[in-house]
Structures are given as structure tokens and as C-alpha cells.
C-alpha positions as CSV (number, residue, x, y, z in Angstrom):
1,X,0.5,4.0,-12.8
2,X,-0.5,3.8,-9.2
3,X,-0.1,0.6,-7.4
4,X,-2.3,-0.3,-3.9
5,X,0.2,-1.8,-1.4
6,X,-0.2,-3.2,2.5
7,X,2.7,-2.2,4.7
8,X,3.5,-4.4,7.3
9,X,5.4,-2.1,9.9
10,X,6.6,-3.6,13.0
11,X,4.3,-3.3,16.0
12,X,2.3,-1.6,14.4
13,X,-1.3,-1.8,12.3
14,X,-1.2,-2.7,8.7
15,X,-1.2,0.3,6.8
16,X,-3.4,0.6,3.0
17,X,-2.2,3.1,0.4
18,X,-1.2,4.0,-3.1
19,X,2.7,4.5,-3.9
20,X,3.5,6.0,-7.7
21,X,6.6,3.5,-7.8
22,X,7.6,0.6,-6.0
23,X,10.6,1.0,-3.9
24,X,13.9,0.2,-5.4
25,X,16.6,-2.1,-3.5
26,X,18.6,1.5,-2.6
27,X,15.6,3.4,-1.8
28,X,15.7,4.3,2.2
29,X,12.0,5.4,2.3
30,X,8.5,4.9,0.8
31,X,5.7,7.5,0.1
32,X,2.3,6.2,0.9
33,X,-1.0,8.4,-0.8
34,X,-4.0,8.7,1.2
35,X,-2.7,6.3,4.3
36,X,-5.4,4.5,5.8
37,X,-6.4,1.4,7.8
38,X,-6.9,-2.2,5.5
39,X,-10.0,-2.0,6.1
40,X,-11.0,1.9,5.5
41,X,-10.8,3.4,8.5
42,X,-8.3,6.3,9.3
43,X,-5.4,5.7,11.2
44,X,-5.3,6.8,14.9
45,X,-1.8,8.1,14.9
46,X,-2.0,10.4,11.4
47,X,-4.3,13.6,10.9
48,X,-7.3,13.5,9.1
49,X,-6.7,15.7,6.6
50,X,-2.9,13.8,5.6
51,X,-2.6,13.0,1.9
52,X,1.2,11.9,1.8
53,X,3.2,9.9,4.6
54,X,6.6,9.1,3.9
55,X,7.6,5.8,6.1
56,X,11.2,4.8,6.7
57,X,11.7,1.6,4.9
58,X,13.9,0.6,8.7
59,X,10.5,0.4,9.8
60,X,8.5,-2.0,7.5
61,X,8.7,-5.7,7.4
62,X,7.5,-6.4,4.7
63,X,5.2,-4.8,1.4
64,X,2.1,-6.3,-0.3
65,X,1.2,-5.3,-3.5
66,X,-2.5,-5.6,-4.7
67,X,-3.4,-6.7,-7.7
68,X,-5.7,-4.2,-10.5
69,X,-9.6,-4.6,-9.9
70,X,-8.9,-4.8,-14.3
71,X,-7.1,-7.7,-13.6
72,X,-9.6,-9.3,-11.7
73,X,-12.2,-8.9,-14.5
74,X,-10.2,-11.0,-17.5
75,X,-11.6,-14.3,-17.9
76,X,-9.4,-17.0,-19.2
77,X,-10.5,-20.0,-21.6
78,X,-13.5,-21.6,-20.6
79,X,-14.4,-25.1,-22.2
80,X,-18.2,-26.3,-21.9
């Protein structure tokens, strides 16, 4: 299972991508799937045509994790 994360690197832009597994507490880097911009748009510093970036983790502040678009669609009890 994929999961969408936001990595915060320092000095840098925020960064959008997919990662296969989150990072473990020994892990030293983290491999981001089709990098790209929070909003969409490529990032200036990366080719176009990049699939796979690997980031030291030295580098990032800190990780978001984004939460299933399934998720979003369960509806809890509801009392009229």
C-alpha cells in the first residue's frame, strides 16, 4: 500500500510524493515516487521525466502523511 507524504526539507520547497513504506527509526534515506510540488507542479531542481528520488533523511525536517481519499468517504453515525 502506497502512502502520499509532504516532505519538509530544510530551505527548501515542500516536496509531494508516494513512498511504498514509511521510514523506519534506522532507515538513513527515503524514496519518494513521482516527486512533485504540493500543489502539482514539477519541481525546478529534478528532471521532467524523474520517477524515483531518494532524499537523505539528514535533510528533511519533518514528514506528513496524507490521509486515503477512502478514508475521507466513510460517514460516521448521523442522528436526525
Amino acid at each position: 500500500m502506497a502512502f502520499t507524504v509532504i516532505l519538509h526539507i530544510a530551505n527548501e520547497a515542500s516536496v509531494a510524493g508516494e513512498v511504498d513504506e514509511l521510514p523506519k527509526a534506522a532507515d538513513t534515506i527515503i524514496t519518494i515516487m513521482n516527486p512533485r510540488q504540493k500543489d502539482g507542479k514539477d519541481l525546478h531542481y529534478i528532471d521532467q521525466g524523474t520517477v524515483k528520488v531518494i532524499w537523505p533523511l539528514a535533510k528533511v525536517s519533518f514528514i506528513e502523511i496524507m490521509g486515503d481519499s477512502e478514508e475521507e468517504k466513510i460517514i460516521g453515525f448521523v442522528r436526525e
